[in-house]
C-alpha positions in Angstrom: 0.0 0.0 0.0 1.2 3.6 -0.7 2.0 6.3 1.6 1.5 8.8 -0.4 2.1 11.3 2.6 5.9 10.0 2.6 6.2 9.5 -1.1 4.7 13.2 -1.7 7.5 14.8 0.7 10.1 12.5 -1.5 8.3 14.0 -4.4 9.2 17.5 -3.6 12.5 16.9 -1.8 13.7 15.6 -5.3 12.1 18.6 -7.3 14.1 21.0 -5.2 17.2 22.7 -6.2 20.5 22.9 -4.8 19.6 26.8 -4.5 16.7 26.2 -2.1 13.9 26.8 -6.0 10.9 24.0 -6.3 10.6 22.9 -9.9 6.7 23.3 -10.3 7.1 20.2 -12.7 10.2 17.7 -13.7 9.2 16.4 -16.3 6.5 18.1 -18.3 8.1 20.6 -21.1 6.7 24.2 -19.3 6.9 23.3 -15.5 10.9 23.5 -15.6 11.0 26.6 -13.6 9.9 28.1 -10.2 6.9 29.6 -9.4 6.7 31.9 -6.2 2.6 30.8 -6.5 3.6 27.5 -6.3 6.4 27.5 -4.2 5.1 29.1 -1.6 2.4 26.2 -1.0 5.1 23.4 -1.1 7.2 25.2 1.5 4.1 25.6 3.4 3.3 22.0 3.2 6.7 20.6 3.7 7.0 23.2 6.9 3.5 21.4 8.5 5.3 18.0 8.2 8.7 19.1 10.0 10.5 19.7 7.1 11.5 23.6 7.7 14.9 23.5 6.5 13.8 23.0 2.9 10.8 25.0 3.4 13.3 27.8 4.6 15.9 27.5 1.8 12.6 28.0 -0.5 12.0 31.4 1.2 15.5 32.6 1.2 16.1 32.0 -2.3 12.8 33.5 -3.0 14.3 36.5 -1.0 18.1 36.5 -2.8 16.1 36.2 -6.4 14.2 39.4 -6.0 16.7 41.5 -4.7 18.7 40.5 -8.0 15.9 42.0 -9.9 16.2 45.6 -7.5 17.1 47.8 -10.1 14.6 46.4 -12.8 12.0 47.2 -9.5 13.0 51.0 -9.1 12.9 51.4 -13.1 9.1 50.5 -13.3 8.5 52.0 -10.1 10.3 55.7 -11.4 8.2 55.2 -14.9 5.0 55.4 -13.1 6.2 57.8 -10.8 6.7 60.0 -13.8 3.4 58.9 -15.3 4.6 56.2 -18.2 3.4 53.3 -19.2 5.7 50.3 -18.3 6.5 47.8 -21.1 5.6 44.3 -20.4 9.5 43.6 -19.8 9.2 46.0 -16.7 7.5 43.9 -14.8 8.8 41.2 -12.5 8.2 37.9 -14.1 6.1 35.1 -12.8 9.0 32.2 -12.8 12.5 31.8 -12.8 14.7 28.9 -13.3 16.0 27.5 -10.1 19.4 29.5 -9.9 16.8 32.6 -10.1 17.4 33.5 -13.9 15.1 34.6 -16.2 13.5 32.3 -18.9 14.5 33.8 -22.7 11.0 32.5 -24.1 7.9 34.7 -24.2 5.7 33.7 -21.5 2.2 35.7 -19.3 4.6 37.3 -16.6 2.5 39.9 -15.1 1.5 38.3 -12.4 1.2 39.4 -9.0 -0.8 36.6 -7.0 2.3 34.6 -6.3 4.4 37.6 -4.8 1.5 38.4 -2.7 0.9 35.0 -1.7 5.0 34.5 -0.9 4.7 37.4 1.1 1.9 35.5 3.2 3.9 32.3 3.2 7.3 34.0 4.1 5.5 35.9 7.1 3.5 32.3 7.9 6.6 30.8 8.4 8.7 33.1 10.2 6.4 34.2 13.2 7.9 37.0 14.4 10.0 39.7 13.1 13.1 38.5 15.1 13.6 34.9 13.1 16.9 35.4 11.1 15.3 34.4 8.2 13.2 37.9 8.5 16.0 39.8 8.9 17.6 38.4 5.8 14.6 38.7 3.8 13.2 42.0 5.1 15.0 44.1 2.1 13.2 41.9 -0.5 10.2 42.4 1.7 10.2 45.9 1.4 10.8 45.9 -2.1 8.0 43.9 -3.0 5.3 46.1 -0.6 6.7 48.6 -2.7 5.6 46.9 -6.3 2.8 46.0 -5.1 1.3 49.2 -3.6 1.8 50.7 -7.1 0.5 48.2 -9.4 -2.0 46.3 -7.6 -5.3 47.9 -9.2 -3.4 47.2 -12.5 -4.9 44.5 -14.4 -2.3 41.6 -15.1 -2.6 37.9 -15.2 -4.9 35.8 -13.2 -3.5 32.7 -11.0 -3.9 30.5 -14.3 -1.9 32.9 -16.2 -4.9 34.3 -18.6 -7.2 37.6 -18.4 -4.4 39.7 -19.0 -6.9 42.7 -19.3 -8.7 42.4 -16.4 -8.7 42.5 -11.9 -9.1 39.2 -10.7 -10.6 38.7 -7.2 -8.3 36.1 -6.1 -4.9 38.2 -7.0 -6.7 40.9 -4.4 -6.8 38.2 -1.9 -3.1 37.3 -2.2 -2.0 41.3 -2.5 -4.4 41.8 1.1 -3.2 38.3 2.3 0.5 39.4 1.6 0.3 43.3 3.3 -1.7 41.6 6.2 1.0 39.5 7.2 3.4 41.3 6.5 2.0 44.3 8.7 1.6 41.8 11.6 5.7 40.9 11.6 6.5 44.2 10.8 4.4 47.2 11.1 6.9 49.6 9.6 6.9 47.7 6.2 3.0 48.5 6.3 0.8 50.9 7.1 -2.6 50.0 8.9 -4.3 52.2 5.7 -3.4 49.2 2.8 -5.4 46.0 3.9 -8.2 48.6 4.5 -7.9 49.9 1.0 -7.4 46.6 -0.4 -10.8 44.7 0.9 -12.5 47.8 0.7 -11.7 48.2 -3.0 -12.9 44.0 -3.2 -16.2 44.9 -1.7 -16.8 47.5 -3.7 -16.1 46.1 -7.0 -15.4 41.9 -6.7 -19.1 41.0 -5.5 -21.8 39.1 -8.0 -25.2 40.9 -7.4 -26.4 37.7 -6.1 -23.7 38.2 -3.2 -20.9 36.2 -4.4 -17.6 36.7 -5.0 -16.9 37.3 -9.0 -14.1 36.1 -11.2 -12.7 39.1 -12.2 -14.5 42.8 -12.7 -17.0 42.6 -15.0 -17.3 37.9 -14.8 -20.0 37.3 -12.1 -18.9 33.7 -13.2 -16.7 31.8 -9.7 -13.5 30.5 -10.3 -12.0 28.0 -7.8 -9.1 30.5 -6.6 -11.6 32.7 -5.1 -11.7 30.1 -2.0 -8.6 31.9 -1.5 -10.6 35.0 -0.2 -10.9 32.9 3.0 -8.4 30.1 2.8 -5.3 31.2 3.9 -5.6 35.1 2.9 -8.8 36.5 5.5 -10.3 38.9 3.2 -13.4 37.8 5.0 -13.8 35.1 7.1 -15.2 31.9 6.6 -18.4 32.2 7.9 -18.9 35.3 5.9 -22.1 35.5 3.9 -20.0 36.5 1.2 -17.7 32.8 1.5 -20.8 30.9 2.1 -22.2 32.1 -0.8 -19.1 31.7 -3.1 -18.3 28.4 -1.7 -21.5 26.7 -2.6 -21.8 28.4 -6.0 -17.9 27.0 -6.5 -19.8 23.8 -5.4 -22.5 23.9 -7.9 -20.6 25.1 -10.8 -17.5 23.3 -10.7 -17.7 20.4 -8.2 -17.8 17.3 -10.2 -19.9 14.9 -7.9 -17.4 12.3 -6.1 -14.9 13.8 -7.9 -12.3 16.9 -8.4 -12.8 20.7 -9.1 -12.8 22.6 -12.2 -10.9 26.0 -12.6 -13.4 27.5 -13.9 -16.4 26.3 -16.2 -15.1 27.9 -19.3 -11.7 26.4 -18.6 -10.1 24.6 -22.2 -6.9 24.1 -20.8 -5.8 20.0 -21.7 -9.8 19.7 -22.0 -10.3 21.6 -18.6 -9.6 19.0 -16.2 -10.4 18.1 -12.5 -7.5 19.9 -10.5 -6.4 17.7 -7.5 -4.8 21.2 -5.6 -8.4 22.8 -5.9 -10.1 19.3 -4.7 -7.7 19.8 -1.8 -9.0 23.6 -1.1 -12.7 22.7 -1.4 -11.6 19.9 1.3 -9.8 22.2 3.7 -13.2 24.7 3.3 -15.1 21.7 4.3 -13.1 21.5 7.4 -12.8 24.5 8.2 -16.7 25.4 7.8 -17.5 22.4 9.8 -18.0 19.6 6.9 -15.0 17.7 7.9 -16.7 14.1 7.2 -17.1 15.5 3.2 -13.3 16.3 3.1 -12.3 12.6 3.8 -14.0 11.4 0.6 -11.7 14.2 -1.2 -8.4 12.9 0.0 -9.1 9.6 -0.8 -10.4 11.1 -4.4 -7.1 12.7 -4.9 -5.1 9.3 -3.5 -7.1 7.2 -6.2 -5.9 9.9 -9.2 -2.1 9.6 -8.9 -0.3 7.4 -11.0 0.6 3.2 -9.7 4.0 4.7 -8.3 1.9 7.3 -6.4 2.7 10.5 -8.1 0.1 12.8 -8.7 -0.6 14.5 -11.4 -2.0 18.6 -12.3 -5.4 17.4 -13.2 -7.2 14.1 -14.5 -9.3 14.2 -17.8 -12.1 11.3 -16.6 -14.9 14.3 -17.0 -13.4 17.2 -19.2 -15.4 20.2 -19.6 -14.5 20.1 -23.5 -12.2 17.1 -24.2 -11.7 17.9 -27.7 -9.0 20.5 -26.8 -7.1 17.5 -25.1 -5.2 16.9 -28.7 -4.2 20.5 -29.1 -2.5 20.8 -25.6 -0.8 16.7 -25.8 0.5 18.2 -29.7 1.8 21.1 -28.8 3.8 21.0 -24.9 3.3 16.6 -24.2 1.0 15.3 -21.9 -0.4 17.1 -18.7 2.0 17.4 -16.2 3.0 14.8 -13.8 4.1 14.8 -10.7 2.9 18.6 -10.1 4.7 19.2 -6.9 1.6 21.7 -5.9 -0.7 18.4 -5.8 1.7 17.1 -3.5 1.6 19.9 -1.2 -2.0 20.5 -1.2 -2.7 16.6 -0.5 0.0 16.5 2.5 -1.5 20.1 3.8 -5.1 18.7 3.7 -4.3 15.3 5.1 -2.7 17.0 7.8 -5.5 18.9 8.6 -7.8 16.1 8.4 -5.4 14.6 10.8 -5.8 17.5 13.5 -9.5 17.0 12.9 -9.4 13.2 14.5 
């Protein structure tokens, strides 16, 4: 029988470099690089089971890696303080390779849901402003408040790396997620006034008319990384009307029965797929709204998708929203990735909850 808690840590123990970088994916032909988004989540698993020295090489190499890219920061940050427009080289990018270096093919960089959310994770792991790790990392930290405060009501990129034109809900949730914590450690880096303009600016604009949370401005449709407004980021809390009401329409819409969760409905991506890291997030709401006993049937969902040698892989294609885009994505970058080192850490951080639940 698998233990597919041990072989997931073995999983990402082998996918991380020497420099401390996760590879999001070894072996399918786009995952090569490091994602702060993705990181961030396997450094927070691997720090739940124990391991916190890999989890902290994560974060300091996360830390190093940004500070390389300082001067590219204050460019973009002068050009809008003079009232330009920054070129889409400005911006920071959304991966790197592991030794931090930029990838030379053309790729949806503007991204900033996974340096809000690493500002989260680093803070989540560190406690208190006096851990060394802090210390080391507070230059980056302040760099990155910085980016953020001036380009976070910028449209750029959602999670999945689409909607370049639009806000997306869930990139506000990392951004408030990010300051909050941040703040907590280390007032000075920010003031009380930015989480307060952040969720204020979310109810104002990121709310359905039926009382949901919305996609992005102007898509009352839900997309699976709004359970992020709640889980870990505290927009709102869970018992919020506005979470319940998100939750159960995330339910509806893109909860296959007894099975995984969909992006989002319109989703095409390797036929839009079942994700196993969302299944994991609709089983840690479950818990933590007080639905443990329909998590359970979740992790053993996402046990029964990995492959005979237990790895698991980004998403299954048993119920595909449209299948006949399957062919196009397989043709053009190989199959769907597999292991994804995310579905890793999203099973071992759910089974671990499930665990404290017992």
């Amino acid at each position: 029988m698998i233990n597919y808690r041990q072989l997931s840590m073995d999983v990402i123990h082998a996918g991380q470099a020497i420099s401390g970088a996760y590879v999001a994916s070894p072996t399918f032909s786009q995952y090569g690089y490091s994602w702060l988004r993705d990181g961030t989540w396997i450094a927070a698993a691997m720090a739940k089971r124990g391991e916190r020295a890999s989890a902290e090489a994560f974060h300091s190499w996360a830390a190093r890696t940004l500070l390389r890219y300082e001067a590219q920061i204050e460019h973009l940050l002068a050009k809008l303080e003079r009232g330009e427009t920054p070129a889409e080289a400005d911006y920071l990018p959304t991966r790197f390779h592991v030794d931090g270096e930029l990838g030379q093919e053309e790729w949806t960089d503007f991204q900033l849901d996974g340096y809000g959310a690493w500002l989260w994770g680093l803070a989540e792991f560190c406690q208190t402003a006096s851990h060394p790790l802090w210390q080391e990392a507070r230059p980056a930290v302040h760099l990155l408040v910085r980016y953020l405060q001036a380009l976070w009501q910028s449209p750029n990129y959602d999670c999945w790396e689409e909607n370049r034109n639009h806000i997306h809900t869930a990139t506000l949730a990392a951004i408030y997620g990010g300051f909050t914590s941040v703040r907590r450690l280390d007032p000075e880096l920010v003031s009380a006034d930015w989480p307060t303009r952040i969720r204020e600016y979310v109810l104002a604009t990121c709310v359905a008319r039926d009382g949901h949370f919305v996609k992005y401005i102007g898509n009352e449709e839900v997309d699976a990384s709004l359970l992020w407004t709640a889980l870990p980021f505290g927009l709102v809390a869970v018992d919020d009307p506005l979470f319940v009401a998100t939750l159960a329409k995330v339910e509806r819409d893109l909860h296959y029965p007894g099975g995984g969760v969909y992006r989002f409905k319109a989703d095409t991506y390797f036929g839009g797929g079942e994700w196993l890291l969302l299944a994991a997030w609709l089983g840690w709401a479950y818990i933590e709204t007080g639905r443990a006993d329909e998590a359970r049937p979740i992790l053993r969902w996402i046990e029964a998708q990995a492959t005979e040698s237990g790895e698991m892989p980004e998403q299954v294609d048993t119920h595909c929203l449209d299948a006949s885009y399957v062919p196009y994505w397989i043709n053009r970058w190989g199959t769907s990735a597999c292991p994804l080192l995310w579905s890793h850490a999203m099973y071992l951080l759910l089974e671990a909850r499930l665990r404290e639940e017992s």
